[in-house]
N, C-alpha and C positions, 0 to 999 in steps of 0.2 A: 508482384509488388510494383507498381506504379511510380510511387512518389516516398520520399522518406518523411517519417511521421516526425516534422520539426517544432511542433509548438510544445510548451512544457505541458507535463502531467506532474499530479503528484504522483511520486514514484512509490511511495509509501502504502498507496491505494493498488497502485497494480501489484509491486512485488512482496508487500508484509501482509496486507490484508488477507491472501488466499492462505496463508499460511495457518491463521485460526480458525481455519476453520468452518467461515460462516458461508455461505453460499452467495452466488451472484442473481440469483431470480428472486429472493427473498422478496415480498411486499416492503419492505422498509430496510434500506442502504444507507450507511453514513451518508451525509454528503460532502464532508473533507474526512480523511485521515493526517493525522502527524505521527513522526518520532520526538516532538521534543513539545512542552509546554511549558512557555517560560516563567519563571520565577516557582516551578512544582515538579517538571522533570526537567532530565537533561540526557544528553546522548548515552552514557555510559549506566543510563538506569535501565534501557534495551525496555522499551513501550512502544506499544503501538498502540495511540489516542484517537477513537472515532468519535467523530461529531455526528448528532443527530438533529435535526431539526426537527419536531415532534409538537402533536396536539393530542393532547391527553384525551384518553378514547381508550374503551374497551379493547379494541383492538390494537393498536399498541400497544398495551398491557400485558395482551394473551402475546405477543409476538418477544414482547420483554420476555416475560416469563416461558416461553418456550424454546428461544433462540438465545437470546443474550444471556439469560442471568448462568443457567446450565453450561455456559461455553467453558473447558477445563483451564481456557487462560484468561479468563474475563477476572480482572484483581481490582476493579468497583466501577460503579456505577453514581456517575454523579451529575445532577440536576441543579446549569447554569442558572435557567429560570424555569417559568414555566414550561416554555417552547421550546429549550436548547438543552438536550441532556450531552454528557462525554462518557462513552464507556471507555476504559484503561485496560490495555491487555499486556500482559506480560512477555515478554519474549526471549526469555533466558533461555529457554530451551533452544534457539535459534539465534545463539548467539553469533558463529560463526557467520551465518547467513548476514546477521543485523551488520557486522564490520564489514564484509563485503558489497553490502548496500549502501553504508555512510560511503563507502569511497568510488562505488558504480562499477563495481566490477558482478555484476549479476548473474555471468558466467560463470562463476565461480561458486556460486549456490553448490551445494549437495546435491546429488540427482534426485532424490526422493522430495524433497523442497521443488526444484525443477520442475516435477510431475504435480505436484501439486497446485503450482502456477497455470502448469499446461491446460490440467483437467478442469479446473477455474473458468477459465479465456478460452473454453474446447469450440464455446456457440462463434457463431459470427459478428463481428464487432468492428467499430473504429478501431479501435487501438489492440484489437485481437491477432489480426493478421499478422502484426509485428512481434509478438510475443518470444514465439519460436526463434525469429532471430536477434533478439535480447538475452536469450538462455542459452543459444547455440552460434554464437556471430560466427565463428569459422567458417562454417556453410554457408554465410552469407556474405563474406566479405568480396565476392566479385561480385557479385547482383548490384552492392551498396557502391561499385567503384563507378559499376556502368550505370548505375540513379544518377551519382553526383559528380560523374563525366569528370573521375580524380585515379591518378593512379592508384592500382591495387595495395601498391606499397602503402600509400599511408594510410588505408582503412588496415592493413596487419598493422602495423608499428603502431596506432591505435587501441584495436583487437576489437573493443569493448564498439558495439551499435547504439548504444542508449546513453546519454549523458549525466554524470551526478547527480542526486537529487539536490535542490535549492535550499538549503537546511532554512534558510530566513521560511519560505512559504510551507515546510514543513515545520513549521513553527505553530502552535496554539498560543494564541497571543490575546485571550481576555482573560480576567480575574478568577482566580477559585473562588467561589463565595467561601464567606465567614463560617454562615449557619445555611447548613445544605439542606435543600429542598426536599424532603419525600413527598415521590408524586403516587 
């Protein structure tokens, strides 16, 4: 590790999304996730909201219907317009996980959650290399002292390598339609 990974993510993409389940090769990937969608969820309803950008197509369709609609936490599928769908997934089962993520402590995931992220983020990636030490910062915390040329001390009295997520950018902030679209 070279450099420390300073620009924001959404954190809701790396640490909830692997959680459901869905794969990271997939032909079609959100392109944002949230925890909260204002004025329809809010934190303590534990969601994890993927956006889609989407052109109605055969394939899409087959990729809906094979990957998303069958996912055991997928609790609806809703069509902004034509082009913009939100699948909703639930995330009670990972409750604990979901409070330890509002407040960035991602260390503190369950290990099975942990693996789950790991085996996620196993290929090589941007934001892959650092995974390991967002799930495990102990072992990282002299690497991260000698990156940012700061004493040891206060990457422990810290602990945590990853910073809160931004609840504003994890925000979904356009309207539910009225009359919902079936595409």
């Amino acid at each position: 590790m070279k450099s420390v990974f300073a620009n924001y993510f959404q954190k809701s993409k790396v640490f909830l999304y692997p959680l459901i389940d869905m794969k990271k090769n997939y032909k079609y990937t959100p392109i944002e996730t949230y925890v909260r969608w204002e004025n329809v969820f809010k934190l303590s309803d534990k969601k994890l909201i993927c956006e889609y950008k989407v052109k109605p197509s055969k394939a899409f369709k087959s990729f809906q219907d094979k990957y998303i609609a069958p996912n055991k936490y997928l609790e609806d599928i809703i069509y902004i317009t034509e082009n913009q769908m939100v699948c909703v997934y639930d995330l009670t089962k990972y409750e604990e996980e979901f409070v330890h993520f509002i407040k960035g402590e991602y260390s503190k995931f369950k290990d099975l959650s942990k693996e789950k992220i790991f085996f996620f983020y196993r290929e090589e990636g941007k934001k892959n290399k650092y995974i390991d030490s967002y799930l495990y910062p102990k072992a990282y915390h002299k690497l991260y002292a000698e990156d940012l040329d700061v004493d040891i001390s206060i990457i422990e009295d810290t602990y945590e390598l990853c910073n809160k997520p931004d609840l504003e950018k994890e925000t979904l902030n356009v309207k539910k339609p009225e009359n919902l679209l079936y595409i």
